[in-house]
C-alpha positions in Angstrom: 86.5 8.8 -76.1 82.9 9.3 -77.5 82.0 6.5 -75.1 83.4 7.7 -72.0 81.4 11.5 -73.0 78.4 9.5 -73.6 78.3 8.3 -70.1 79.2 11.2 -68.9 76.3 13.0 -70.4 74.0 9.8 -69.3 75.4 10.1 -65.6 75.0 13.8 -65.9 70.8 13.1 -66.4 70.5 10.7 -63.9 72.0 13.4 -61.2 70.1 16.3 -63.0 67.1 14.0 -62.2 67.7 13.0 -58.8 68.0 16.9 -57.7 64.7 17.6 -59.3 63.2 14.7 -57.5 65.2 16.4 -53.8 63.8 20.1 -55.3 60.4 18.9 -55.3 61.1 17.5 -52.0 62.0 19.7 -50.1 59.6 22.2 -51.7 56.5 20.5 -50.0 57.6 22.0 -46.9 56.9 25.9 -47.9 54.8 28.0 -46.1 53.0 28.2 -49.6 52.3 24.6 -49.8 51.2 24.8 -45.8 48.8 27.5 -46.5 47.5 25.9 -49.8 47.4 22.2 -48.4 45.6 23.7 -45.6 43.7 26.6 -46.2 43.3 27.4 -50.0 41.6 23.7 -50.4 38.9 25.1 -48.5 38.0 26.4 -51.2 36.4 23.2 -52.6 33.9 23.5 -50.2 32.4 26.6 -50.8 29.3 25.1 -51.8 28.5 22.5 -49.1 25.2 21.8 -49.0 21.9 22.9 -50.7 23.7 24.3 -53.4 25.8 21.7 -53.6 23.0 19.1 -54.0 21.4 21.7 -56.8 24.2 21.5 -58.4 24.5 17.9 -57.9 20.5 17.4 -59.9 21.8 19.9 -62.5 24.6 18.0 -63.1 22.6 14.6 -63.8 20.2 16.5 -65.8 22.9 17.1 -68.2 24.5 13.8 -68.2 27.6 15.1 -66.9 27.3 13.3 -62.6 30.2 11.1 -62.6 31.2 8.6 -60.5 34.4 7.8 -60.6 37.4 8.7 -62.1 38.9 5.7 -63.8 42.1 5.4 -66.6 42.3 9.0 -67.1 39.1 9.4 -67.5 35.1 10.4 -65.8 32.7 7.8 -65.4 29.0 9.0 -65.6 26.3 7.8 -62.7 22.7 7.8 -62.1 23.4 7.6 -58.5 24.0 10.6 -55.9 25.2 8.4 -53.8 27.8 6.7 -56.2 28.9 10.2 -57.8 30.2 11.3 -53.4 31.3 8.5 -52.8 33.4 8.2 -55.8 34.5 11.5 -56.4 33.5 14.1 -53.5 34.5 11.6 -50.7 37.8 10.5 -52.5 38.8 14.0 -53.7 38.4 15.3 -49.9 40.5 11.8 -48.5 43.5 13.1 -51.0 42.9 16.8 -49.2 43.2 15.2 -45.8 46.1 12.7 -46.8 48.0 16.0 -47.7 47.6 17.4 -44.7 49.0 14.5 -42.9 52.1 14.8 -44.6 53.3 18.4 -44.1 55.9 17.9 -41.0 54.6 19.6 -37.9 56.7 22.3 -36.5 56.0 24.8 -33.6 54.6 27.5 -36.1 52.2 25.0 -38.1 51.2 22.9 -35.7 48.0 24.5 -34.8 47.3 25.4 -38.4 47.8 21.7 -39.4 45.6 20.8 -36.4 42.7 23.5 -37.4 42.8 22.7 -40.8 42.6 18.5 -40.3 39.3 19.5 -38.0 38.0 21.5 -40.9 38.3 18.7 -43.4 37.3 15.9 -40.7 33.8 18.1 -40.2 33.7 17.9 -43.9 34.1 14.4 -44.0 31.6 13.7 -41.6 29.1 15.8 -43.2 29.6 13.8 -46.9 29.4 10.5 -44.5 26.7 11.1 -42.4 24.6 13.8 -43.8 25.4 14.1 -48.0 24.8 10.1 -48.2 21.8 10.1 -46.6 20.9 12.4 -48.7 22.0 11.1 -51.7 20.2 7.7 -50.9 16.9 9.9 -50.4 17.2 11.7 -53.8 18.1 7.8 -55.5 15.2 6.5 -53.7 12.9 9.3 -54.8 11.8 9.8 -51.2 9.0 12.2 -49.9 9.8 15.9 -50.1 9.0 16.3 -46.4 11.9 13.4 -45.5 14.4 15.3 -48.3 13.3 18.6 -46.7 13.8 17.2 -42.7 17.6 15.8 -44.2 18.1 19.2 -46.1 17.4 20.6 -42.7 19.9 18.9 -40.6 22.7 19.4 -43.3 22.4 23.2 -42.9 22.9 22.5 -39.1 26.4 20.6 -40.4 27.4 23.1 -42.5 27.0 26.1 -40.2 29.3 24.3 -38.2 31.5 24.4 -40.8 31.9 27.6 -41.1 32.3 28.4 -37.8 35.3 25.9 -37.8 36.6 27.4 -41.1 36.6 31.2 -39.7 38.5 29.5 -37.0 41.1 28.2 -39.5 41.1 31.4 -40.9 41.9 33.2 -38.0 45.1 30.9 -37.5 46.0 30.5 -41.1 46.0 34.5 -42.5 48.5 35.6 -39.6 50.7 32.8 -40.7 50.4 33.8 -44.7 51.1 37.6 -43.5 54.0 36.7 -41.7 55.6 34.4 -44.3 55.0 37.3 -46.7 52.5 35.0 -48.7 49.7 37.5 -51.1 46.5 36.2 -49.2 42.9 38.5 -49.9 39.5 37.6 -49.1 
């Protein structure tokens, strides 16, 4: 008798888990995760640009760039270059990857689209822009050839904007209307 109640109560876990597992599921299709996944993670991005960068030097100054994030733990760098490549550029990939997965349907399709276009300007920026950058500032280049980069990044980052108003546009009709607490 104890055996057969102590399989019952094991059997009894193993479902209890596998509906947590379907719960968490079928929660990623919310119009909370939506919105979050693809408008809240804006947020990350706030900074884009000069002040990113001066925050970037202040960082280093204090010992505290990292690099990677390896075992549960930050790696410090030296390197601009190393600390976007291994943290801004694969924090962003994770953003965009969890975009991807949200299932399209006719009321997020042109939020999903919007918001990839946002995150793929913003991936182009830390590609193109941020790493040559970053190469300049390891290099110790001129201040004229930092200043001329510096230049062409705000040029990038306007742009951004521009596309994130447009996300916004899309995104804070679809929060309203799925009764979801959005201010600005």
């Amino acid at each position: 008798m104890r055996r057969i109640f102590k399989n019952t109560i094991v059997k009894s876990k193993h479902i209890f888990v596998l509906l947590v597992i379907c719960f968490q599921a079928c929660n990623l299709h919310t119009p909370e995760n939506y919105f979050g996944r693809t408008t809240l993670n804006t947020n990350r991005y706030h900074n884009l640009g000069a002040r990113d960068f001066a925050e970037m030097k202040s960082s280093k100054k204090a010992n505290m760039l990292y690099g990677s994030f390896d075992e549960g733990e930050f790696k410090t760098t030296d390197s601009y270059e190393t600390h976007i490549r291994g943290m801004k550029m694969t924090f962003l990939d994770e953003d965009i990857k969890k975009i991807k997965e949200l299932k399209v349907t006719s009321e997020t399709e042109d939020l999903i689209k919007t918001s990839l276009e946002v995150f793929e300007l913003v991936q182009s920026i830390y590609e193109n822009d941020y790493i040559k950058i970053a190469k300049l500032m390891d290099d110790k280049a001129s201040s004229e050839d930092l200043d001329a980069a510096m230049k062409k990044l705000e040029r990038s980052v306007n742009q951004y904007y521009v596309k994130r108003e447009a996300l916004l546009g899309i995104a804070i009709p679809y929060a309203k209307q799925n009764k979801i607490d959005v201010r600005f």
